[in-house]
C-alpha positions as CSV (number, residue, x, y, z in Angstrom):
1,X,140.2,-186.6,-40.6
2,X,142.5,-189.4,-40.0
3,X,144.8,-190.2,-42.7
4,X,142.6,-194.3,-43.1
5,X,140.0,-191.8,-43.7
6,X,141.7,-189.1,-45.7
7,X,142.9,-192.3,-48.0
8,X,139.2,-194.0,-48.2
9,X,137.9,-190.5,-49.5
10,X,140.2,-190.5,-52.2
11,X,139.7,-193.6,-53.1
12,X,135.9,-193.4,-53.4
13,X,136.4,-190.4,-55.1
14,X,138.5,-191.8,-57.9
15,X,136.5,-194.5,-58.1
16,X,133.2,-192.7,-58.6
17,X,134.9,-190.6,-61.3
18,X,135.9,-193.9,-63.0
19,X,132.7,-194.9,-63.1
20,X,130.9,-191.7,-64.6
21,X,134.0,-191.7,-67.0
22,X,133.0,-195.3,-68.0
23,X,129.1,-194.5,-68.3
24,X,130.4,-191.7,-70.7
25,X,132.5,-193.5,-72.4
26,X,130.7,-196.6,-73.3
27,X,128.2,-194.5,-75.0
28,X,131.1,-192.8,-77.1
29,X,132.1,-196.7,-78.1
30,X,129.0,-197.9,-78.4
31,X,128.9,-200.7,-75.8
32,X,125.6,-201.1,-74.1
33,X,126.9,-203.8,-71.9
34,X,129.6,-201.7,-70.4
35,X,127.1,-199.0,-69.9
36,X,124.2,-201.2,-68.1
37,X,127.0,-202.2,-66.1
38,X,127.7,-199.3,-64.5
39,X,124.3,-199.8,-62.6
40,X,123.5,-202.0,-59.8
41,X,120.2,-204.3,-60.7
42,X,117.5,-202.4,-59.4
43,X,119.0,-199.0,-60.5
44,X,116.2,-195.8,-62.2
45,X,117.5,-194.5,-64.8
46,X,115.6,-191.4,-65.7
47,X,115.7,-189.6,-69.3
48,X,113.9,-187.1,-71.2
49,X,111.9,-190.3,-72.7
50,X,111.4,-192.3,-70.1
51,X,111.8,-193.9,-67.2
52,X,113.8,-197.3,-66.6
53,X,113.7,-199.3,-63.3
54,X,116.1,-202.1,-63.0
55,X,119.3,-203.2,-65.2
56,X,117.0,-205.1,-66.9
57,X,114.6,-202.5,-68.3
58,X,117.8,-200.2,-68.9
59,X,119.5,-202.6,-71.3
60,X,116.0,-203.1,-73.0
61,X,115.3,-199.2,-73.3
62,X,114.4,-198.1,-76.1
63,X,116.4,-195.8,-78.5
64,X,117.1,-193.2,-81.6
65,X,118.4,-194.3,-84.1
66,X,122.1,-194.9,-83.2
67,X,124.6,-191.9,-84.1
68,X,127.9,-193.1,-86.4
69,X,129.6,-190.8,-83.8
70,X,129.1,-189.4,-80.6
71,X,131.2,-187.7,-78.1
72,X,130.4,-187.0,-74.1
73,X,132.7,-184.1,-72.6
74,X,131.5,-184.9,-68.7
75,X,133.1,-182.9,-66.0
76,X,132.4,-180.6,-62.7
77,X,131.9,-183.8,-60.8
78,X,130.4,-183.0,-57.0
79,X,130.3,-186.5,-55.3
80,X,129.5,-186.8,-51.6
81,X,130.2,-190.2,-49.9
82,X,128.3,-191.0,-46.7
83,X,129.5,-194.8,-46.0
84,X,128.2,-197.4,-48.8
85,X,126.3,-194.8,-50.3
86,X,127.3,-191.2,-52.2
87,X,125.6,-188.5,-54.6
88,X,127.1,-187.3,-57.5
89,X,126.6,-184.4,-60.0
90,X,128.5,-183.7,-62.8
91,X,128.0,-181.8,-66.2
92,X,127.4,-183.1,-69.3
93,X,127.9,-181.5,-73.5
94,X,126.8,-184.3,-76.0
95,X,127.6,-183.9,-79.6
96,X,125.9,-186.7,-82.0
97,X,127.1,-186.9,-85.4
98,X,124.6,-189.7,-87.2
99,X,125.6,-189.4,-91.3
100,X,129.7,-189.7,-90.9
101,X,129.2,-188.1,-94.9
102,X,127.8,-185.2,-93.5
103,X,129.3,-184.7,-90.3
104,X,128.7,-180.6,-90.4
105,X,125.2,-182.0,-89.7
106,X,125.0,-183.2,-86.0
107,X,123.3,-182.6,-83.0
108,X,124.1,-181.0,-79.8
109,X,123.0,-181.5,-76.2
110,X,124.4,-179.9,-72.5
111,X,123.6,-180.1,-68.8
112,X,123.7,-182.2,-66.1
113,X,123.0,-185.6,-64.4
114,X,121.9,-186.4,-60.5
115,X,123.2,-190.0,-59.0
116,X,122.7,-191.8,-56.5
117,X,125.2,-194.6,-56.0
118,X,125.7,-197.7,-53.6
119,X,129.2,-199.6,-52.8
120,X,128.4,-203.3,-53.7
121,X,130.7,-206.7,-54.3
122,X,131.8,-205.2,-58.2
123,X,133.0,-201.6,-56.8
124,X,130.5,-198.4,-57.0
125,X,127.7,-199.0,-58.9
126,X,124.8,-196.6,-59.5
127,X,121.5,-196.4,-57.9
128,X,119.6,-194.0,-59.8
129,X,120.6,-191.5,-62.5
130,X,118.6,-188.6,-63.9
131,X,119.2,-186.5,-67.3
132,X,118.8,-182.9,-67.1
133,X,118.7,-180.9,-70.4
134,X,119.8,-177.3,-70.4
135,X,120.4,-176.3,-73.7
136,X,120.2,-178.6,-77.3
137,X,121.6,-177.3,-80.7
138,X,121.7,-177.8,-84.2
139,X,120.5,-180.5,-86.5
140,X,117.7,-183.0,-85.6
141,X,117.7,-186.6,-85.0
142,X,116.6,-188.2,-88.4
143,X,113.2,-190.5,-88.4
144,X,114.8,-193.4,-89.8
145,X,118.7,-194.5,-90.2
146,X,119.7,-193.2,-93.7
């Protein structure tokens, strides 16, 4: 590989990470528009719930009631880059705290997502992204927001 090449590897590869670090993130901080924005507009977003096509739909999803706290560890990141388009897997423990009096009470959640990304005018955005539970532990989700 020629070092132009060796360079535009690393590049897309830091890049990529950014971007699942952001999607991560912005769930951690609560900020829906940062997290919508990590996809391109006609993006599939695929959870245990549901199904999403589009930004659009994905902003508008649906969701629990929203935790006080949560915290994403993501990590193990395989990306492949072929051109303007890559794959990316990378691993995935969720911890959701949603009574901050009680936070002994919360719920966990590991495994892994599948993406599919495309270069566009904002940087790497991504195409499609599917949830895949492993393993969940401890308390439950409550009905309705205490």
């Amino acid at each position: 590989m020629e070092p132009a090449e060796q360079v535009r590897w690393l590049v897309d590869q830091v890049a990529i990470t950014a971007l699942i670090s952001s999607f991560a993130a912005s769930l951690d901080i609560h900020d829906h528009v940062a997290y919508t924005g990590t996809f391109a507009d006609d993006a599939t977003l695929r959870l245990p719930f549901g199904t999403f096509e589009g930004r659009d739909a994905i902003a508008a999803m649906p969701t629990a009631p929203p935790p006080t706290a949560s915290h994403h560890l993501v990590g193990t990141h395989r990306i492949e880059v072929d051109g303007d388009e890559a794959r990316a897997q990378w691993h995935v423990i969720a911890t959701h705290v949603f009574d901050a009096a009680q936070p002994d009470k919360h719920s966990q959640a590991g495994g892994w997502y599948a993406a599919t990304l495309r270069r566009t005018e904002q940087g790497w955005r991504f195409s499609s992204v599917e949830l895949h539970i492993t393993w969940t532990n401890g308390w439950t989700v409550p009905e309705e927001p205490s």
